[in-house]
LOTIKE-307001 format. One line per 10 residues: number of its first residue (from 0); their letters; for each residue z, y, x of C-alpha. Coordinates in nm, 3 decimals, decimal comma, always signed. Layout:
<sites>
NUM	A	Z Y X | ... $
</sites>
This chain:
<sites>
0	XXXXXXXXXX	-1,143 +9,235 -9,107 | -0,838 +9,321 -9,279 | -0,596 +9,584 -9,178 | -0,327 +9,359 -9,217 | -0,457 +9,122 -9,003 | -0,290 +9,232 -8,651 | +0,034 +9,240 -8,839 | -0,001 +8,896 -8,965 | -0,100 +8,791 -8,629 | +0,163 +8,966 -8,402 $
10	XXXXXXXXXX	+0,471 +8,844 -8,633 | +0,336 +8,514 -8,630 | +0,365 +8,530 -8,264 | +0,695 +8,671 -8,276 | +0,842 +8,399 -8,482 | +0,693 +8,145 -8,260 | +0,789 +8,327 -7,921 | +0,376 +8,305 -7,906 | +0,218 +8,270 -7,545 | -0,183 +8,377 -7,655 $
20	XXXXXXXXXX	-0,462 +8,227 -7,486 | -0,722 +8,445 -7,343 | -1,023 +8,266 -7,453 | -1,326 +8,286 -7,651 | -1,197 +8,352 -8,028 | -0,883 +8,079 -7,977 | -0,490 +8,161 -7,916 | -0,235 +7,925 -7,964 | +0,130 +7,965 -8,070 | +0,420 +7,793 -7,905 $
30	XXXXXXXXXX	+0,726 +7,622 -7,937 | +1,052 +7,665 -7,718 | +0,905 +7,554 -7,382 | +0,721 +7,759 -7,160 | +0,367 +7,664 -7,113 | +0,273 +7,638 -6,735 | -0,047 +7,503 -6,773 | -0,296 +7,547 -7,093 | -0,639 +7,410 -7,119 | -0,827 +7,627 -7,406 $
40	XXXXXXXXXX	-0,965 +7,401 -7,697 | -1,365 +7,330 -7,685 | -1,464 +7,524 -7,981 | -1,702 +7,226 -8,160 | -2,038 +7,249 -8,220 | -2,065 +7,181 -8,550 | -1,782 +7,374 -8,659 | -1,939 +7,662 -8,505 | -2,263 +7,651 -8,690 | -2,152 +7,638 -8,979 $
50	XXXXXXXXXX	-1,874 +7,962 -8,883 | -1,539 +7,746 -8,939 | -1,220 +7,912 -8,835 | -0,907 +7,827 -8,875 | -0,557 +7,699 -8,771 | -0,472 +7,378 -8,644 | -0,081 +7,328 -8,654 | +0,032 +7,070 -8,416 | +0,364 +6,908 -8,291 | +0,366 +6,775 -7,924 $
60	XXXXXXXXXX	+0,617 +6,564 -7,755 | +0,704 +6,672 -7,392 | +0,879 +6,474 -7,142 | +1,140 +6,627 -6,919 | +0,923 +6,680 -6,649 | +0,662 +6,880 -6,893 | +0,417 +6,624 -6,896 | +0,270 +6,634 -7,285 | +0,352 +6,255 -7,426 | +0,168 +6,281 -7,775 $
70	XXXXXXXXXX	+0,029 +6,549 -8,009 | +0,014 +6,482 -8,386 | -0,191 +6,708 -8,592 | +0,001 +6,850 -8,863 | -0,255 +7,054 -9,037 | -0,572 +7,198 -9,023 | -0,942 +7,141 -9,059 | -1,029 +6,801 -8,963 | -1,371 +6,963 -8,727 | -1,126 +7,190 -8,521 $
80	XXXXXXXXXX	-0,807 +6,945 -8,527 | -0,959 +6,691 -8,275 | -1,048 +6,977 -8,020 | -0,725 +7,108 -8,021 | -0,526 +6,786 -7,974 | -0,749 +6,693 -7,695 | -0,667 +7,047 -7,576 | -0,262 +6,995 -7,587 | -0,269 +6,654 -7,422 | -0,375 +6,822 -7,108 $
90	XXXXXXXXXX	-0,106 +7,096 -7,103 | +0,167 +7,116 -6,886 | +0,506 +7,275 -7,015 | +0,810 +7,383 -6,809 | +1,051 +7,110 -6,695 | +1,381 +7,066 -6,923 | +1,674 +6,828 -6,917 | +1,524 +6,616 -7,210 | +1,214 +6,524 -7,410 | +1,168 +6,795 -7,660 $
100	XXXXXXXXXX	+0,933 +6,851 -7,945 | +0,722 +7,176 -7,965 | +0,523 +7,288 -8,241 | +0,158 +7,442 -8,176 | -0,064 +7,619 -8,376 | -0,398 +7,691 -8,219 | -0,652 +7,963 -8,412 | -1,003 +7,905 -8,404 | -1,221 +8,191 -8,511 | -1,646 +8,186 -8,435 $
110	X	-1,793 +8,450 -8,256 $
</sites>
Protein backbone atom coordinates (compact mmCIF):
# COMPACT_ATOMS: atom_id res chain seq x y z
CA UNK A 1 0.00 0.00 0.00
CA UNK A 2 0.97 3.43 -0.54
CA UNK A 3 2.40 5.73 2.00
CA UNK A 4 0.13 8.26 1.07
CA UNK A 5 -2.68 6.31 1.57
CA UNK A 6 -3.58 7.17 5.42
CA UNK A 7 -3.25 10.75 4.41
CA UNK A 8 -5.64 10.46 1.63
CA UNK A 9 -7.89 8.62 3.86
CA UNK A 10 -7.83 10.75 7.11
CA UNK A 11 -8.41 14.20 5.08
CA UNK A 12 -11.09 12.63 3.31
CA UNK A 13 -12.63 12.05 6.59
CA UNK A 14 -11.93 15.38 7.74
CA UNK A 15 -13.66 17.09 4.93
CA UNK A 16 -16.60 14.93 5.38
CA UNK A 17 -16.69 15.18 9.35
CA UNK A 18 -16.22 11.13 8.64
CA UNK A 19 -17.84 8.71 11.31
CA UNK A 20 -15.70 5.17 10.16
CA UNK A 21 -17.28 1.96 10.42
CA UNK A 22 -15.53 -0.74 12.22
CA UNK A 23 -16.07 -3.52 9.90
CA UNK A 24 -14.48 -5.97 7.75
CA UNK A 25 -12.46 -3.77 5.04
CA UNK A 26 -15.64 -1.06 4.74
CA UNK A 27 -15.89 2.66 6.35
CA UNK A 28 -18.20 5.06 5.26
CA UNK A 29 -18.03 8.88 5.18
CA UNK A 30 -20.79 11.17 6.30
CA UNK A 31 -22.69 14.08 5.76
CA UNK A 32 -23.87 16.74 8.43
CA UNK A 33 -26.08 14.43 10.54
CA UNK A 34 -24.94 12.28 13.11
CA UNK A 35 -25.35 8.66 12.44
CA UNK A 36 -27.09 6.84 15.41
CA UNK A 37 -27.54 3.72 13.88
CA UNK A 38 -25.28 2.11 10.88
CA UNK A 39 -25.76 -1.26 9.41
CA UNK A 40 -22.25 -2.23 7.63
CA UNK A 41 -22.69 -3.04 3.81
CA UNK A 42 -22.66 -6.99 2.87
CA UNK A 43 -19.45 -7.09 1.06
CA UNK A 44 -20.85 -9.20 -2.31
CA UNK A 45 -19.79 -12.29 -3.32
CA UNK A 46 -18.86 -11.81 -6.53
CA UNK A 47 -17.18 -8.67 -6.07
CA UNK A 48 -15.07 -10.33 -3.65
CA UNK A 49 -13.76 -13.04 -5.87
CA UNK A 50 -12.79 -11.28 -8.22
CA UNK A 51 -10.87 -8.58 -5.38
CA UNK A 52 -13.11 -5.36 -6.29
CA UNK A 53 -12.69 -2.40 -4.05
CA UNK A 54 -13.81 0.67 -4.24
CA UNK A 55 -16.02 3.71 -3.34
CA UNK A 56 -19.56 3.98 -3.61
CA UNK A 57 -20.65 7.75 -3.24
CA UNK A 58 -24.18 8.09 -2.21
CA UNK A 59 -26.74 10.87 -1.32
CA UNK A 60 -29.54 9.92 1.23
CA UNK A 61 -32.60 11.78 2.13
CA UNK A 62 -33.41 11.84 5.92
CA UNK A 63 -36.58 12.79 7.45
CA UNK A 64 -36.69 14.89 10.57
CA UNK A 65 -37.04 12.19 12.77
CA UNK A 66 -33.74 10.40 11.14
CA UNK A 67 -35.54 7.84 9.48
CA UNK A 68 -33.45 7.35 5.91
CA UNK A 69 -36.29 8.20 3.04
CA UNK A 70 -34.19 7.27 -0.17
CA UNK A 71 -30.55 6.69 -1.17
CA UNK A 72 -29.44 7.39 -4.77
CA UNK A 73 -26.17 6.07 -5.83
CA UNK A 74 -24.06 8.69 -7.16
CA UNK A 75 -21.04 6.78 -8.15
CA UNK A 76 -19.28 3.78 -7.91
CA UNK A 77 -18.95 0.25 -9.14
CA UNK A 78 -22.20 -1.08 -10.08
CA UNK A 79 -21.23 -4.84 -7.88
CA UNK A 80 -20.59 -2.79 -4.59
CA UNK A 81 -23.28 0.14 -5.24
CA UNK A 82 -26.36 -2.13 -4.54
CA UNK A 83 -24.82 -3.39 -1.14
CA UNK A 84 -24.25 -0.16 0.04
CA UNK A 85 -27.63 1.42 -0.72
CA UNK A 86 -29.29 -1.49 0.86
CA UNK A 87 -26.86 -0.71 3.70
CA UNK A 88 -27.99 3.20 4.07
CA UNK A 89 -31.71 2.48 3.87
CA UNK A 90 -31.44 0.84 7.19
CA UNK A 91 -29.53 3.63 9.00
CA UNK A 92 -30.82 5.77 11.45
CA UNK A 93 -29.45 9.48 11.68
CA UNK A 94 -29.96 12.01 14.51
CA UNK A 95 -33.30 13.87 14.63
CA UNK A 96 -33.25 17.57 13.03
CA UNK A 97 -35.89 20.21 12.48
CA UNK A 98 -36.18 19.31 8.68
CA UNK A 99 -35.54 16.71 5.97
CA UNK A 100 -31.98 17.07 5.01
CA UNK A 101 -29.80 15.51 2.40
CA UNK A 102 -26.48 13.77 3.40
CA UNK A 103 -23.91 12.59 1.20
CA UNK A 104 -22.20 9.01 1.84
CA UNK A 105 -19.36 7.48 0.57
CA UNK A 106 -18.83 3.92 1.67
CA UNK A 107 -15.13 2.12 0.84
CA UNK A 108 -15.05 -1.33 0.01
CA UNK A 109 -11.68 -2.97 0.06
CA UNK A 110 -11.30 -7.27 -0.05
CA UNK A 111 -9.52 -8.92 2.48
Amino acid sequence: MSRCFPVVVVSIALLFHAHPVLSSGQDATVGTRKVITRVTPQYPGMARSMSIRGSVKLEAVVAPNGTVKSVEVKGGHPLLAQAAQNAIHEWKFEPAPRETREAIEIKFTPE
